[in-house]
C-alpha distance (Angstrom), angle and dihedral (degrees) to the residues before:
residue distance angle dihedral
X1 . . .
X2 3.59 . .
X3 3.41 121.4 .
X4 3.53 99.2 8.7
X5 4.12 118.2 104.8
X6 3.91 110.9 -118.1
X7 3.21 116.5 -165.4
X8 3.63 113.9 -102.0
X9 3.86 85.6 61.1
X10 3.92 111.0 109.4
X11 3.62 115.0 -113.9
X12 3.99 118.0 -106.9
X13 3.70 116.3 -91.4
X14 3.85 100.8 154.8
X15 3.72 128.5 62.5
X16 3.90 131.7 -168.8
X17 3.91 102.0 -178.9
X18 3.66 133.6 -150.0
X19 3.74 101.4 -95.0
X20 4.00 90.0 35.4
X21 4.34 116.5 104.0
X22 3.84 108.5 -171.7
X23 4.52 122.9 -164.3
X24 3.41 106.1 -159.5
X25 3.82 150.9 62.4
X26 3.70 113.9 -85.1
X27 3.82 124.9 -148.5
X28 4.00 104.0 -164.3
X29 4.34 135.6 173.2
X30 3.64 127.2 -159.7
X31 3.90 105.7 3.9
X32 3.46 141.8 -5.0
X33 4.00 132.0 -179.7
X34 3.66 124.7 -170.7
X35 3.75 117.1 -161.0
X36 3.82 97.1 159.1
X37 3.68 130.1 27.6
X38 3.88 139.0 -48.4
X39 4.07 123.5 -169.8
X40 3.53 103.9 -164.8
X41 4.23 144.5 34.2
X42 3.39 118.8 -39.2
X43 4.08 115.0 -155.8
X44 3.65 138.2 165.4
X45 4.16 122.1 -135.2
X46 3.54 129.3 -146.2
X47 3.57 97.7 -21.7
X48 3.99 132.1 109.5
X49 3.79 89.9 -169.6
X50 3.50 108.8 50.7
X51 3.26 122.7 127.7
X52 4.16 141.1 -149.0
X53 3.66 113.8 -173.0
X54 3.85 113.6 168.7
X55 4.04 123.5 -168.3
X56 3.56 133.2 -132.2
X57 3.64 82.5 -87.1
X58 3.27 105.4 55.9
X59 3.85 138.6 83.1
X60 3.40 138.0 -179.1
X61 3.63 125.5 -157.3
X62 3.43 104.3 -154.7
X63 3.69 152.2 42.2
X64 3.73 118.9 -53.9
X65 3.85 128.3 -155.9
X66 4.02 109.7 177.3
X67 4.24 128.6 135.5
X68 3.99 81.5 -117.1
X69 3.54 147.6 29.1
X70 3.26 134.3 -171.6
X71 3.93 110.8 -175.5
X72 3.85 131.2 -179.6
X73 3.99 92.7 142.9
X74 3.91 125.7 49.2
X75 3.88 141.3 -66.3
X76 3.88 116.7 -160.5
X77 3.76 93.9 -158.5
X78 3.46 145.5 11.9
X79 3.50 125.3 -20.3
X80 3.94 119.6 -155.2
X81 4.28 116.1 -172.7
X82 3.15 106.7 -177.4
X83 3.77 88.4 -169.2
X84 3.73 118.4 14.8
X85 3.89 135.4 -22.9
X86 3.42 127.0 -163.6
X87 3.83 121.9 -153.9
X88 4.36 116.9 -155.0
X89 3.35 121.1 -158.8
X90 3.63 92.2 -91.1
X91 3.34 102.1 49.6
X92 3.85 119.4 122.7
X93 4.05 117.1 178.1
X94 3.90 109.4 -179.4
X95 3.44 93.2 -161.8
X96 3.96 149.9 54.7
X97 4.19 105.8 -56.0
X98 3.89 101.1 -163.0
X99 3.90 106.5 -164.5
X100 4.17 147.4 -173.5
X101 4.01 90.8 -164.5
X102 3.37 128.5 4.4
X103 4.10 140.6 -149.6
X104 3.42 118.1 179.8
X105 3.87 118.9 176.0
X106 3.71 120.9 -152.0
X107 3.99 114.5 -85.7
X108 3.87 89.3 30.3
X109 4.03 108.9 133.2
X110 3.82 124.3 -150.9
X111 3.85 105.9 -179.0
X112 4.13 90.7 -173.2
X113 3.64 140.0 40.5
X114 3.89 132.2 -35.3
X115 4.13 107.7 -138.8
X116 3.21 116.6 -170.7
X117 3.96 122.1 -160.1
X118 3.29 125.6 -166.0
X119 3.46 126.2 -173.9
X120 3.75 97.2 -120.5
X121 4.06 85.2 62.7
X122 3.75 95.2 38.0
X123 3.88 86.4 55.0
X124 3.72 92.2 44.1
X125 4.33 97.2 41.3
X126 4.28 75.4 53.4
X127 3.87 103.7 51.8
X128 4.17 85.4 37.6
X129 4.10 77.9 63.1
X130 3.44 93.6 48.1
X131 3.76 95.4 41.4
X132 4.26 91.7 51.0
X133 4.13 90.2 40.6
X134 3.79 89.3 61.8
X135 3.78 114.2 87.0
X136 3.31 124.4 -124.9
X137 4.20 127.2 -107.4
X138 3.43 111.8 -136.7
X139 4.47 93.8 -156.8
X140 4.14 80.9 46.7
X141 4.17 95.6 46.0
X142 4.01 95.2 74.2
């Protein structure tokens, strides 16, 4: 349900606070709240539990690449989950929100495109990578 910590959700370790404005990308693992505001990419490493939940308060200007969000503020720019985001009825995301499972409460605004990715066209857009990285033979090409 939204809003409420289940848990398989990474604990919070990072903290942007109300009164706090941040310029520059940030790289993040575990958790990571924003309250205030953050000028730049936000991007989790290395971890398929991470976590980005950002308040009615908060905004990022931006594009944001994270496992999960959790938004009930605002996202000016794209907005990759490469797991699950979940949209509160204060969320705004001016930009394209490119999803694996979505919840979207009612009064949430998404002034861009909704992406869905499955994994049957995440494994193919991979092995299409693969399959184009791989030179070709000219005795195999005839």
């Amino acid at each position: 349900m939204l809003g409420k910590k289940s848990k398989s959700q990474a604990a919070i370790g990072t903290l942007v606070g109300a009164e706090t404005r941040v310029h520059g990308d940030i790289e993040f693992t575990g958790g990571f709240h924003v309250d205030g505001y953050v000028k730049g990419n936000v991007k989790s490493t290395k971890d398929e539990k991470s976590v980005l939940s950002i308040s009615e308060r908060g905004c990022v200007e931006g594009s944001v690449v994270v496992p999960h969000v959790i938004l009930n503020g605002t996202v000016k720019g794209d907005v990759r989950a490469t797991q699950r985001v979940e949209l509160g009825p204060k969320a705004r995301v001016i930009g394209n929100v490119q999803y694996k499972l979505i919840e979207m409460s009612i009064g949430a605004e998404v002034n861009g495109k909704l992406i869905h990715e499955s994994e049957n066209a995440a494994t193919a857009k991979a092995r299409l990578q693969v399959d184009t990285a791989r030179p070709i033979n000219a005795e195999n090409s005839s």
